[in-house]
N, C-alpha and C positions, 0 to 999 in steps of 0.2 A: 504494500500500500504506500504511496507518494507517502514523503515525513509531514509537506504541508497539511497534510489530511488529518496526522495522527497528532503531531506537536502543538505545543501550547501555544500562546499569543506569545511569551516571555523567551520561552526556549528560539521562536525564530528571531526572534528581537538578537538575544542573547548572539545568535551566530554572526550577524551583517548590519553592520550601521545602514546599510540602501534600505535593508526591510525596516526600518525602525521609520527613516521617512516614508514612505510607504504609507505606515500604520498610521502617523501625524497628519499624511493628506486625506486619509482617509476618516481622524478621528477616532480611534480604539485605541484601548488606551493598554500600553503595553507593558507598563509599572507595575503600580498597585493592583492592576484587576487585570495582569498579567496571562493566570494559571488558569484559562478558559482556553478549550481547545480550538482552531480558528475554525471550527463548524461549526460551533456554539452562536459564534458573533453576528450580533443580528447592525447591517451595515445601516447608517442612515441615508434618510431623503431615498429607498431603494433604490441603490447602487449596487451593481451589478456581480454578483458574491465570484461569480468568473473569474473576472478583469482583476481583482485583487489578486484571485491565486496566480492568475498566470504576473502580473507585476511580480508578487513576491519568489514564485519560480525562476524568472530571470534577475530579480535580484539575490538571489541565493547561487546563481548558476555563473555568474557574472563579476563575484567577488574577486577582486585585483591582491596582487599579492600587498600592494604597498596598505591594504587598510588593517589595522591592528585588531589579531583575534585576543581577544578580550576573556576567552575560557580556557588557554594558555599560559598569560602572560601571570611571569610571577606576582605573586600577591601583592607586596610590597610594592611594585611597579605600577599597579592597577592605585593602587593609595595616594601613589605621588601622586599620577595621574587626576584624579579625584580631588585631592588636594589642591594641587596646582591647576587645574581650569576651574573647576567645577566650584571648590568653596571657591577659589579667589574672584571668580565671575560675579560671587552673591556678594561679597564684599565687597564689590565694588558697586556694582548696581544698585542695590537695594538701599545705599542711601541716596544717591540720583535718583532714583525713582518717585523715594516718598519727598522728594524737593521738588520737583516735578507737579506732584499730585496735591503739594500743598498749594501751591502755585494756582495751579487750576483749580481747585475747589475753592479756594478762594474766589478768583475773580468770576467766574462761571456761573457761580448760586450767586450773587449779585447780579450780574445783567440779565442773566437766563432764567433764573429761577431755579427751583430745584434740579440739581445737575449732581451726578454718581451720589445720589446719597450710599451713605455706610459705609464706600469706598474706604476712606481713610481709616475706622477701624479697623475694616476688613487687612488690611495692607498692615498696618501696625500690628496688628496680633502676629500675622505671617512671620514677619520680616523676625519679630522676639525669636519666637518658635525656630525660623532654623539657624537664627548666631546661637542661640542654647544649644541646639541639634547637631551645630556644628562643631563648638566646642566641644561636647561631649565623646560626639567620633574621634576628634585628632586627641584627646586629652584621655582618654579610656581605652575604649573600644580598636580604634587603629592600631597603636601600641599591642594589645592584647594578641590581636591577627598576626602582627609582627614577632611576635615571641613565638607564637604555634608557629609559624613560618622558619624560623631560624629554627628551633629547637628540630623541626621535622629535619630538615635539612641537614644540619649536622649529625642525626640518629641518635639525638637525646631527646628522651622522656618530659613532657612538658612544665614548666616552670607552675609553680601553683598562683592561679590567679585568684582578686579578691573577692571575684561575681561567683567562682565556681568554673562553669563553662561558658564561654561566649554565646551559648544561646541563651541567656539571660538579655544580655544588653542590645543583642541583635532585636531578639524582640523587641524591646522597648523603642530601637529607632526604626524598626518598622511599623510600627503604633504611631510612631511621630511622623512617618511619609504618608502615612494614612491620612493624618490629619492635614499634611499642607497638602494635599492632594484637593480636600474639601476648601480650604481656603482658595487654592486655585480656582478650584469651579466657579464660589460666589463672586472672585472679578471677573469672573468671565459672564458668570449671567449679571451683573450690577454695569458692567460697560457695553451689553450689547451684543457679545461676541468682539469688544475690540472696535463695535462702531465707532466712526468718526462723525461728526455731524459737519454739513458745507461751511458752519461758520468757524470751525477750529483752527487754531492761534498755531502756530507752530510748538509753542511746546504740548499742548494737549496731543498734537497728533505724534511728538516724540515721547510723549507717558503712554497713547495706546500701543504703538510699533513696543516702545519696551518690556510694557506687561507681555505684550505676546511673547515676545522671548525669553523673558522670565520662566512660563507656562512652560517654552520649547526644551530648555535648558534644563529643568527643574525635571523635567518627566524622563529625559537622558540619562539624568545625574543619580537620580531614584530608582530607572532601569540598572544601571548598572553596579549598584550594590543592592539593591532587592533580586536582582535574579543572573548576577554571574558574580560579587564579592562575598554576600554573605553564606552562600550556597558550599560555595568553594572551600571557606575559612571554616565550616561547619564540620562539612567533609573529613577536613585533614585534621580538626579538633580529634574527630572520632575513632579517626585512623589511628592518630599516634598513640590514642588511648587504650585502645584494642593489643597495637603492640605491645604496650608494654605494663609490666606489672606496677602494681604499689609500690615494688622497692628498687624501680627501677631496671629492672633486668627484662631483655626481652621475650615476648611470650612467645614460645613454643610448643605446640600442641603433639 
């Protein structure tokens, strides 16, 4: 049976950044709500459930060597990675943005009248949630992945951490992609989808092009430690634990 038939929404994400656009033009959401098999998916505006498989057949079929496999790549590398685009993007946008949004709701809800209400809570709650979520990963969680990694690698027994096992905290920051997940939704239904209206100023229409990217970025950055870093670091938690005994020696059966 074709894989596209049998695999998840996550699992073909997981293989090909093309299929990941794909999903984006398409609107399925590949992160959080991932772990649905792509026959499940019910497309919108019926679009033509075809035309996707064969896109994502020839983006799967079509994969160039220079794009980086991601179910590979050492842990620690996937971290930088992550690290290095993915927080540093939030960190930089996310105060642009709510400068942006104050901006415009200021002047907007004066000449226009009620213009994005909520928005700006909506936005400030977000924005807390993932410098917490963010710190948490590089100051915990990362670290932690990094020690199973090294300990596997060298063929030592793993160091005792303070959660127990990393599925403790993994959980917890995928409870926290859950939620900016829903935070995404609500600017996206409170803007419209991103509408512009013909009388927007230039920065309004640089606060909607941002949020959308924000949305694009954000559901990338969640794919990729919801369904190829935390899976992985899970994996080899369990591995090394299996090999090896309580006092350190390897199991052999």
């Amino acid at each position: 049976m074709d894989r596209i038939e049998t695999a998840t929404v996550a699992e073909i994400a997981a293989e090909s950044l093309a299929a990941v656009r794909i999903f984006e033009k398409y609107g399925i959401d590949y992160c959080c709500g991932g772990k649905r098999p792509l026959k499940e998916i019910c497309l919108p505006n019926h679009q033509n459930a075809s035309v996707l498989r064969e896109e994502l057949k020839a983006a799967l079929e079509g994969k160039t060597p220079r794009e980086q496999d991601w179910k590979s790549l050492p842990l620690h590398r996937l971290i930088q990675h992550i690290v290095a685009v993915h927080h540093a993007y939030l960190r930089r946008e996310l105060p642009a943005l709510q400068a942006r949004l104050g901006k415009v709701y200021s002047v907007y809800n004066q000449r226009y009248g009620p213009t994005l209400a909520g928005l700006p809570e909506v936005f400030a709650e977000l924005r807390a949630e993932l410098e917490s979520h963010m710190r948490k990963e590089e100051e915990i969680l990362f670290p932690a992945i990094r020690a199973i990694e090294s300990a596997t690698d060298a063929g030592r027994p793993l160091p005792p951490l303070p959660f127990g096992t990393i599925v403790n905290p993994i959980h917890m920051m995928q409870a926290e992609h859950d939620a900016a997940g829903v935070g995404l939704n609500r600017i996206r239904e409170i803007t419209g989808n991103f509408e512009i209206p013909e009388y927007a100023c230039v920065t309004y229409k640089a606060l909607m092009s941002g949020l959308a990217e924000l949305e694009t970025d954000l559901h990338l950055h969640i794919h990729l430690e919801n369904n190829v870093l935390f899976p992985r670091a899970n994996r080899m938690e369990m591995a090394n634990r299996s090999m090896y005994r309580s006092n350190g020696k390897p199991f052999i059966e």
